[in-house]
C-alpha positions in Angstrom: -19.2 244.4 -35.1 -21.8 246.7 -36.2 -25.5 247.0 -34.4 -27.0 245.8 -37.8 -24.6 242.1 -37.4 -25.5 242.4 -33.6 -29.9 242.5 -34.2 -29.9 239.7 -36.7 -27.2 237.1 -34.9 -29.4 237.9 -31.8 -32.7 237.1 -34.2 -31.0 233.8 -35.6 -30.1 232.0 -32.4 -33.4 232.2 -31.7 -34.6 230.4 -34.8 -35.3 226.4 -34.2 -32.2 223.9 -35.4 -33.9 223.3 -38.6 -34.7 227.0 -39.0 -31.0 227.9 -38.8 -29.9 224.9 -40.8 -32.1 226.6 -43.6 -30.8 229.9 -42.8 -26.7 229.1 -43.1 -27.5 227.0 -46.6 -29.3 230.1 -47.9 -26.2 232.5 -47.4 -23.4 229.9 -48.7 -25.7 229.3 -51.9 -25.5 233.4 -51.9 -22.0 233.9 -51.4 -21.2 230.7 -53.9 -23.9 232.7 -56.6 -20.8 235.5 -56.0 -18.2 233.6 -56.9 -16.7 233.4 -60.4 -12.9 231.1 -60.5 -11.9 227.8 -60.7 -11.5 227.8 -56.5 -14.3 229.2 -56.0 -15.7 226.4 -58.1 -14.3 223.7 -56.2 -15.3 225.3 -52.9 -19.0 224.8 -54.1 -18.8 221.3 -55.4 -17.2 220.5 -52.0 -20.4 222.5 -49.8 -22.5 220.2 -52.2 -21.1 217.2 -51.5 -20.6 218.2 -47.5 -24.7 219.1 -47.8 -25.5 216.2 -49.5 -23.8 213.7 -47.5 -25.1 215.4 -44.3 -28.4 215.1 -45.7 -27.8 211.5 -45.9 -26.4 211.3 -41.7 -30.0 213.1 -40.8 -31.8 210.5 -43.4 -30.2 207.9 -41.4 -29.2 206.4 -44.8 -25.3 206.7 -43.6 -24.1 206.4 -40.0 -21.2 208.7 -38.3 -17.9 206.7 -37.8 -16.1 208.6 -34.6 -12.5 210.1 -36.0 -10.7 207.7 -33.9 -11.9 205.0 -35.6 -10.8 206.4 -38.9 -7.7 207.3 -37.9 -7.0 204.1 -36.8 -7.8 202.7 -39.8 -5.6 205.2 -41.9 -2.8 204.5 -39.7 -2.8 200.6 -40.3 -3.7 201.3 -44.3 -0.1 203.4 -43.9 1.8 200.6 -42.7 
């Protein structure tokens, strides 16, 4: 990787959780600003939803469910 990559990965893991939280939304919005087809389209509403859904986890408005659980779940919907 080149020196440039090397200086600001080193800069960004020292940036606070919320700084780097702040940091990764502001390059997907970039690259998504890039993007111009029908998947690329899709991938966006899909970070949107992810985002705003996390948002609601760190709101507390939504609790976490471990994936066993849902698994579970799915496996005795299936049968």
């Amino acid at each position: 990787m080149s020196t440039r990559f090397d200086d600001l990965a080193r800069q960004a893991s020292a940036l606070s959780r919320e700084e780097k939280v702040r940091l990764v939304r502001a390059l997907i919005e970039d690259i998504d600003d890039s993007s111009d087809g029908p998947e690329e389209e899709v991938a966006r509403l899909w970070v949107q939803e992810a985002r705003r859904r996390f948002d609601e986890y760190l709101r507390g408005e939504v609790q976490a469910i471990p994936a066993e659980e849902v698994m579970a779940e799915a496996r005795s919907r299936l049968k």
